[in-house]
BAPAGU-813237 format. One record per residue: residue in three letters; x, y, z of N, C-alpha, C, O in turn. Coordinates in steps of 0.1 Angstrom, whole numbers, plus 5000, padded with zeros to 4 digits. Example, Ala and Ser with C-alpha at 12.3 -4.5 7.8 and 13.67 -1.06 7.14 Angstrom:
REM BAPAGU-813237
ALA513249435078512349555078513249675078514249675085SER512849785071513749895071512950005079513450115080
REM end
This chain:
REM BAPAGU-813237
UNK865013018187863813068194862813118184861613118187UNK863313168174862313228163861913108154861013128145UNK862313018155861412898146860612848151861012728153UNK859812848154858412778159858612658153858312568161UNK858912618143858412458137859512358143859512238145UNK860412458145861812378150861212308163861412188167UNK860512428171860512378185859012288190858712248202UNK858312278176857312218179856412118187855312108191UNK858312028187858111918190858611888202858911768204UNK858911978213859811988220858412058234857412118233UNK859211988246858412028257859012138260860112188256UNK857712178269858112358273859312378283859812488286UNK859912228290861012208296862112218290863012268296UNK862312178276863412218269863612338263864712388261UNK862012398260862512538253862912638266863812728265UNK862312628274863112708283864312688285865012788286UNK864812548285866412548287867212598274868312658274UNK866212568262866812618253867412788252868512838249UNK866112868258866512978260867913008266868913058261UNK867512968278868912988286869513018283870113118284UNK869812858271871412838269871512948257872613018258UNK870912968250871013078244871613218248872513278242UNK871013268259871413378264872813348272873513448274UNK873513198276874613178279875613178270876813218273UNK875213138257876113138250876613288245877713318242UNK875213388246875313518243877013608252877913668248UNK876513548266877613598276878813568274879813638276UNK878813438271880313348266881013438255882213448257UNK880513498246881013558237881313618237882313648230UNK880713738251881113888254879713988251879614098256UNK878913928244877614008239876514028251876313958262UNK875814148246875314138257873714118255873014158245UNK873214028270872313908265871213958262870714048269UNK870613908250868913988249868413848245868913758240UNK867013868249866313778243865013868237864413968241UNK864713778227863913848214862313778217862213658220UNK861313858215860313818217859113838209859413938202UNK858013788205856913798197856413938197856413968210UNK856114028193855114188202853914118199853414058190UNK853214148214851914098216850914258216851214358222UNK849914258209849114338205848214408192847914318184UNK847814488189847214498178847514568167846814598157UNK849214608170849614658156850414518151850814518139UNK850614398158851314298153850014158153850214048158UNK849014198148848314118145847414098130847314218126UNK846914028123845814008110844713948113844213868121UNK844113998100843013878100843613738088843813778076UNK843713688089843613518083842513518072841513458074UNK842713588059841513588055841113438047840113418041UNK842113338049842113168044841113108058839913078058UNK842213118070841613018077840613158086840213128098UNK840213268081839213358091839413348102838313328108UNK841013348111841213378121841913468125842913478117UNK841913578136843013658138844313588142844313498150UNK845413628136846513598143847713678142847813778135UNK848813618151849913708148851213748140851613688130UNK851413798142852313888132853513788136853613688144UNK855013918122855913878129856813958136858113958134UNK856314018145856714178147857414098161856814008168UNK859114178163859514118178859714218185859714328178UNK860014228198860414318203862114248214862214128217UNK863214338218863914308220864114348240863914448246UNK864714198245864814278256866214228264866414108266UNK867114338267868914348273869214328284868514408291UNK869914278291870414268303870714418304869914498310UNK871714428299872614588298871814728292872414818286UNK870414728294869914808288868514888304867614828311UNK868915028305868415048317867015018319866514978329UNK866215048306864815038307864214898302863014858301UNK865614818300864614658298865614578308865814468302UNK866114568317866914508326866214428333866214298333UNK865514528342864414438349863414378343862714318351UNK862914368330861614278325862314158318861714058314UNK864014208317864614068313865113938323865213818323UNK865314038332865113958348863813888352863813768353UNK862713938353861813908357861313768346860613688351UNK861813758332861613688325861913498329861213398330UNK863613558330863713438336863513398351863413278354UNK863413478359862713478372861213398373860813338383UNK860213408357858913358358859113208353858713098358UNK860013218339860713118334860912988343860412868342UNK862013058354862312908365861612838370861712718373UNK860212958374859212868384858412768375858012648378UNK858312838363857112758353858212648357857712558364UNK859512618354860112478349859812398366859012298366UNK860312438377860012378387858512338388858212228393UNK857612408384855812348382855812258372854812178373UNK856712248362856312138356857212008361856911898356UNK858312008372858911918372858411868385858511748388UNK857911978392856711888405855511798400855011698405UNK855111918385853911828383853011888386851911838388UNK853212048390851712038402851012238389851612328383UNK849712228392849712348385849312448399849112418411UNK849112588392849012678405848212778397848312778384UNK847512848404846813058397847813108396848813068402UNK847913208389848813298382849113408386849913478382UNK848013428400848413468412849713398424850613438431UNK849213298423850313288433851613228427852413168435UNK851913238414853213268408853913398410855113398410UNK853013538412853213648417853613628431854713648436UNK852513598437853413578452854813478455855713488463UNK854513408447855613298448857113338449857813298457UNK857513458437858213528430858513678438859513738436UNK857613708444857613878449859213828461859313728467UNK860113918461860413998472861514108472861314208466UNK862514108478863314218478865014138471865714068477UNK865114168460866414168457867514198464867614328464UNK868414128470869514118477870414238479871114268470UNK870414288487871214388485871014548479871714638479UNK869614538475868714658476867514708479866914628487UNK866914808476865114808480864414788469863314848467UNK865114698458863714688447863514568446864314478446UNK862114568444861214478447861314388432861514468422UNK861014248428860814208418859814198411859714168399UNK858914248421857314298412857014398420857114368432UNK856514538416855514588424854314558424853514618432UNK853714468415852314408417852014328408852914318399UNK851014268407850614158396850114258382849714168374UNK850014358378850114368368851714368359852014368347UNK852114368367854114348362854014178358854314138347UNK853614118367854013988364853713888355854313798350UNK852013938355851213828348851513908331850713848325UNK852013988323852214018311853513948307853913938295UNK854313898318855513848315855213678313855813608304UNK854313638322853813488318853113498303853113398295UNK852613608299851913578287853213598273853213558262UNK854113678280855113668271856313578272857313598265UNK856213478278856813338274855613268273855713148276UNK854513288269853213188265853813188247853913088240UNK854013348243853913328226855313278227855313158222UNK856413318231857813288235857913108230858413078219UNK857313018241857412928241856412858231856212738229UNK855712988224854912838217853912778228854312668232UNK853512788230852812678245851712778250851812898252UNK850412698252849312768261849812758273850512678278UNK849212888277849512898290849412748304850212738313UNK848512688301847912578305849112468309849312408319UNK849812468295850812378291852312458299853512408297UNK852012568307853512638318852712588329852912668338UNK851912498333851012438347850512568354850412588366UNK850112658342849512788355847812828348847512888338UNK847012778359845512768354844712888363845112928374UNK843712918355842413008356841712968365841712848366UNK840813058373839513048379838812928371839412888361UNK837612858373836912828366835712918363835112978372UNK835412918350833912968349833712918337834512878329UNK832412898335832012858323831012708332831212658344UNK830112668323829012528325828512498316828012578308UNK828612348314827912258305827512118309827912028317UNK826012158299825111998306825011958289825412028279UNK824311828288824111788278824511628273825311548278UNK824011608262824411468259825311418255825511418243UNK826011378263827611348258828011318277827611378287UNK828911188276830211198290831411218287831611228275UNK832311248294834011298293834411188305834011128315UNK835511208299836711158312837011258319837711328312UNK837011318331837411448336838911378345838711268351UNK840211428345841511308353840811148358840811118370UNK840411088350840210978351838810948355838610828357UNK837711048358836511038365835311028349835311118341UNK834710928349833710908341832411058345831911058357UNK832111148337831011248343829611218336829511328329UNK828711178333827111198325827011348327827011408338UNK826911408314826911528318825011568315824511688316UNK824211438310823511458315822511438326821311438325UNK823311428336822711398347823311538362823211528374UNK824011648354824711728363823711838369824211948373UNK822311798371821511908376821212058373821112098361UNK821112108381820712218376821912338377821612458377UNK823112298378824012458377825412358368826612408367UNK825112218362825712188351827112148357827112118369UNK828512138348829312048352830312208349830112278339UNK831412248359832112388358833112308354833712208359UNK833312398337834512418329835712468336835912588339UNK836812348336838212378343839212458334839312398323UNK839912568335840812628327841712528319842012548307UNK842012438325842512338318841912198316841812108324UNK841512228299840612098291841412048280840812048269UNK842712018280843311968272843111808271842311778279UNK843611708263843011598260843811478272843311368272UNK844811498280845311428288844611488304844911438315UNK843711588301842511608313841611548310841511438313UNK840611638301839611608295839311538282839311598271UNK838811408283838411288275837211278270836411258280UNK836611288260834911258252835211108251836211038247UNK833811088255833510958259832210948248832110998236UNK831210878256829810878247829211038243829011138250UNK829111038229828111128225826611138216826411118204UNK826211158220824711178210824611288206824211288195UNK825011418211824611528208825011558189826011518184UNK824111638183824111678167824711798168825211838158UNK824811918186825112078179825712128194825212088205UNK826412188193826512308205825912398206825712458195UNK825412428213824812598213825512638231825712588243UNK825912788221827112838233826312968233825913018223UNK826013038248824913108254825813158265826513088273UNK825713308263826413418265826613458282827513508288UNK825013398284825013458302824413328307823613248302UNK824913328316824613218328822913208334822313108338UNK822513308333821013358336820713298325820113198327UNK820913328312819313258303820113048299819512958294UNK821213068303821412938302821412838313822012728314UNK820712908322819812828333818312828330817612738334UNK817812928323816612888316816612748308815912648310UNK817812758295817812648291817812488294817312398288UNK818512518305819212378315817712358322817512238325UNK816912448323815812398335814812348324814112248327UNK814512418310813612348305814212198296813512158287UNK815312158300815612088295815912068279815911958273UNK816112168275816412218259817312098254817012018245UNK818512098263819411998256818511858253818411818241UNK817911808261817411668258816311648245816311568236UNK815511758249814111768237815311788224815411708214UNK816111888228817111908209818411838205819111848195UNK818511768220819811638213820911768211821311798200UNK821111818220823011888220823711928234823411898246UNK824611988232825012038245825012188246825412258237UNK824312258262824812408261825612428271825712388282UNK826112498266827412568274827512758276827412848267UNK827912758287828112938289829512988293830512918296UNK829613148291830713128298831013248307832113288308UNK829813308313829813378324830113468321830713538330UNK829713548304830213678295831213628289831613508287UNK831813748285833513678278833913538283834413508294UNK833713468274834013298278835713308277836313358267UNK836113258292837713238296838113128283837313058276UNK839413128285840513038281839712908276839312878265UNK839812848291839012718289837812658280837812558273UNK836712778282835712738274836012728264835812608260UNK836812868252836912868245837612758236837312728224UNK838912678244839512568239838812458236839112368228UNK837612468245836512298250836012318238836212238229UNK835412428236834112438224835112438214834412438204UNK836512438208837612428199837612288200837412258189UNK837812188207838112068207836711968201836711878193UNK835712038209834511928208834011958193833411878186UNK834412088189834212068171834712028162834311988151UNK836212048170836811918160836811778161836711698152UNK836911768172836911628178835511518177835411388176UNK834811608179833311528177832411618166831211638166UNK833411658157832311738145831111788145830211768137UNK831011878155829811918161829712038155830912068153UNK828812128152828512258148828312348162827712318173UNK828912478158828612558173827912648169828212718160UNK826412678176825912778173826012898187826112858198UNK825913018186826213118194824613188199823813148191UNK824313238204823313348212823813398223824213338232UNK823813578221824313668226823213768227822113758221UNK823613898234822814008238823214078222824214068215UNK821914158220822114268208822414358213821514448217UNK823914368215824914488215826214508206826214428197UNK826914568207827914548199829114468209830214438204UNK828714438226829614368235829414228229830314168225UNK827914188228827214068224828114048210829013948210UNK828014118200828814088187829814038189830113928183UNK830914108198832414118199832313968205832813888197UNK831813888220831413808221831613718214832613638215UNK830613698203831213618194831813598185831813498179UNK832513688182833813728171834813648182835713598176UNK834913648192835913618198836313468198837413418197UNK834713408198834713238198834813218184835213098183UNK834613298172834513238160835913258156836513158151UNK836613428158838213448149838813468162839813538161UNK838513438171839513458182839713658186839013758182UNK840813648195841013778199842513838199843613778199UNK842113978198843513998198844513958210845213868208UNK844514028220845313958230845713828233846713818240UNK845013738228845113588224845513538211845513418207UNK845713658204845813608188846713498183846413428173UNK848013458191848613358192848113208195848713108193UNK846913218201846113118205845113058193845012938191UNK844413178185843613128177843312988170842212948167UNK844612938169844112818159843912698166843812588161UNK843812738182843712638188842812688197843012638208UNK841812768197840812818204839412898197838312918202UNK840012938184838613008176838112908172838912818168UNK837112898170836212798157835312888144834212928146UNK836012898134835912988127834712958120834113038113UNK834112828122832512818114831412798127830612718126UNK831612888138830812918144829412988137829413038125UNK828412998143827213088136826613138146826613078157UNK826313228144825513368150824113398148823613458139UNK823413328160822013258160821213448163820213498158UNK821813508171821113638177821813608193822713538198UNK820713738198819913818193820313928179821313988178UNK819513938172820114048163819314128159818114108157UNK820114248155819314398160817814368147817014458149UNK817614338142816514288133815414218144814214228143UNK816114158152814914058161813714168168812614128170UNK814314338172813414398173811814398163810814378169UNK811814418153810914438144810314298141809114268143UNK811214228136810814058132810013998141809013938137UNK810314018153809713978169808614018175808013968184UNK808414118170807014258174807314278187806214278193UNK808514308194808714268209808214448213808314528203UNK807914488221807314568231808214678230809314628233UNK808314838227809314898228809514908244810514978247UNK809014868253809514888265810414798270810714798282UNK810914708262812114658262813414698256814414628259UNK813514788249814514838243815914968253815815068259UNK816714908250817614998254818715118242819415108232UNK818315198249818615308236820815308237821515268246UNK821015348230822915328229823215408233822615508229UNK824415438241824915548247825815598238825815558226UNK826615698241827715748231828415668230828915648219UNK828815588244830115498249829815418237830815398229UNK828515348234828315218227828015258213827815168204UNK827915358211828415438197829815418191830115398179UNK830315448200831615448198832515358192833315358183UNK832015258202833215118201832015028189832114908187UNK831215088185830515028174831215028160831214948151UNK831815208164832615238151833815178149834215148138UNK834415158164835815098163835214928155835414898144UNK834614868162834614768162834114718142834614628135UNK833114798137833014818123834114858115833814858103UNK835314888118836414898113837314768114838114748105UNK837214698121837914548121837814458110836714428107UNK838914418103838614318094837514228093836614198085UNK837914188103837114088103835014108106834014038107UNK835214218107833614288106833414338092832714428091UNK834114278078834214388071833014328059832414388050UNK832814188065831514108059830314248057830014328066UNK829814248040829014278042827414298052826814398057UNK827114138054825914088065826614148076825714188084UNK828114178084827914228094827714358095827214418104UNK828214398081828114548081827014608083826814708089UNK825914498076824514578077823814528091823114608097UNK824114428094823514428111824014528122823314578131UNK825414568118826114678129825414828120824714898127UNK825614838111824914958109823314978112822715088114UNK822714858111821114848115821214928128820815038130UNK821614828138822014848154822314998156821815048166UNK823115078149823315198146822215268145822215368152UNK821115258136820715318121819715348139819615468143UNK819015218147817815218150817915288167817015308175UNK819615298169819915278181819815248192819915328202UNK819515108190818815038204819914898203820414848193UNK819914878216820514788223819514668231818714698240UNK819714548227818514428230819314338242820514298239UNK818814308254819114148263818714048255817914038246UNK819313958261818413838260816913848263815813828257UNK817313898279816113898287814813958280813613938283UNK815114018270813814088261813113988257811914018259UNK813113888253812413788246811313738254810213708250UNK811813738269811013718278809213758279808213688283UNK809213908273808113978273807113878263805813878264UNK807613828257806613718248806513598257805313588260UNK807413508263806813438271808113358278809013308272UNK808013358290809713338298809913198288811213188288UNK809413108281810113018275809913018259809812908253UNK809813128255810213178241811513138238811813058229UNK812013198246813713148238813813028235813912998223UNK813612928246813612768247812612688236812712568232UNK811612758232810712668223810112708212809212668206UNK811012828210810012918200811812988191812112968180UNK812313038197813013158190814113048183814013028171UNK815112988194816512938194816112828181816712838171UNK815112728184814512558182814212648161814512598150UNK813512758164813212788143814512868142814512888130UNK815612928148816612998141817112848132817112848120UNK817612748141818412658133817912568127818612488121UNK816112558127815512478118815412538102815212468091UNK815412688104815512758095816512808090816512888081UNK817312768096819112868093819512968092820513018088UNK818712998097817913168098819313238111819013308121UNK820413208107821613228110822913348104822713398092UNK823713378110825213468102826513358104827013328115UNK827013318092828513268099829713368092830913348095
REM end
């Protein structure tokens, strides 16, 4: 279970059984059964300073049949375990909600419940995600969608040819699951991604037709871009050598934003090398664009303590430890104001589209 390279090659059908039998053989012996796990969080994580991704450690934690305070999370383990294997042997995927319902009820013979709610359950799916090695995607248990992209290029969506430049005006919705036996690139023209933070100014985009006049694709992802996006815009860079450029709000949320798509995240830190794109660039907004821009102080938002705060935390992160970010987060600090998108506006609602975005990358005038 602790070799990853061993089980690389192996469906998530067998490493579950593999577990099992593991924990069977444990009983056969007389021992009593534990199964060992990844610790998911931020004392068992790094930054990658080779490939500039976060990832994880090798820190495990242990969990006993015979042990009063891990009994039930070792139960529940394989309780989530079985269903994943039955969804993959139906074939069929489900929300990660109704694996919770699926699984809820009264253990036999007493009044305890196997979940008292979906915060019990869904931490246990993410811990046979590092467990197994395997995106969550790949146990058949998928996300909401959110996320949209229009632009030059078609895909195969399960066998459906899509033009995605022909998807109107609210774009083609990013499925949680875009792995390569879903989702197929077909024809492309596009030279760049540009990945745009809120849905509101990347419907500006989409309506002035940005992608066609600049030959790329945009994509959003409804704030913190889910799972999905994040893997798509991982694939289509490798896969179609595309450059990803980012535009976010000037905040330190906006920053984190993109730290997330470039080194990935902690909570996902197991995911990284198959979801950050670490030569992402960081187009803005940036706390400089106040002054550079001559934009109106009546567009400015001043910083709270709250956003003081997590400026400092967030300035302590390796991976913030770049000089250039140092001095853009201390700028943001120094001047303390907080920028939208929507500011840009005050110069002219299609500034962004023809003026700001179109000379950042003509000029490079970029952070990677």
């Amino acid at each position: 279970m602790k070799n990853k390279k061993e089980d690389s090659g192996k469906s998530v059908d067998e490493k579950i059984n593999k577990l099992a039998k593991e924990v069977l053989n444990q009983i056969e012996k007389n021992n009593n059964p534990t199964v060992d796990m990844p610790l998911r969080g931020i004392t068992n994580v790094y930054f990658d300073e080779k490939n500039k991704i976060i990832q994880m450690g090798n820190k495990t934690s242990s969990r006993s049949f015979f042990n009063l305070g891990q009994s039930k999370k070792f139960m529940q383990t394989f309780l989530a375990a079985k269903v994943i294997q039955d969804l993959i042997k139906q074939n069929i995927t489900v929300p990660i909600r109704s694996i919770y319902y699926n699984t809820k009820h009264t253990i036999e013979g007493t009044k305890e419940e196997t979940w008292n709610d979906q915060s019990e359950s869904d931490p246990i799916i993410e811990d046979l995600e590092v467990t197994l090695d395997a995106l969550r995607e790949e146990l058949h248990v998928r996300a909401g969608s959110k996320g949209a992209m229009v632009g030059n290029l078609t895909i195969i969506d399960s066998g459906d040819k899509i033009d995605l430049r022909k998807m109107g005006s609210g774009g083609w919705s990013i499925p949680s699951i875009v792995e390569n036996n879903i989702i197929k690139f077909d024809k492309c023209e596009a030279t760049y991604i540009l990945f745009i933070e809120k849905d509101t100014i990347w419907s500006r985009f989409n309506e002035d037709k940005f992608w066609r006049k600049n030959n790329c694709i945009i994509i959003h992802g409804g704030g913190q871009p889910p799972r999905g996006v994040r893997r798509l815009l991982r694939r289509m860079h490798d896969e179609l050598k595309l450059p990803v450029y980012v535009v976010v709000d000037s905040d330190i949320y906006g920053l984190y934003i993109y730290s997330v798509v470039k080194q990935g995240s902690i909570n996902l830190a197991f995911e990284s090398m198959r979801m950050a794109v670490p030569k992402a660039r960081f187009l803005g907004l940036s706390s400089f664009d106040f002054e550079k821009y001559k934009l109106p102080s009546s567009v400015i938002l001043r910083l709270k303590e709250v956003d003081k705060k997590r400026i400092k935390e967030v300035m302590g992160y390796p991976w913030f430890k770049d000089n250039k970010w140092q001095k853009e987060i201390k700028h943001m600090l120094k001047i303390g104001v907080k920028l939208e998108l929507e500011a840009l506006s005050a110069k002219n609602f299609k500034f962004i589209t023809e003026k700001y975005v179109p000379d950042k990358i003509r000029n490079k005038d970029y952070l990677d």
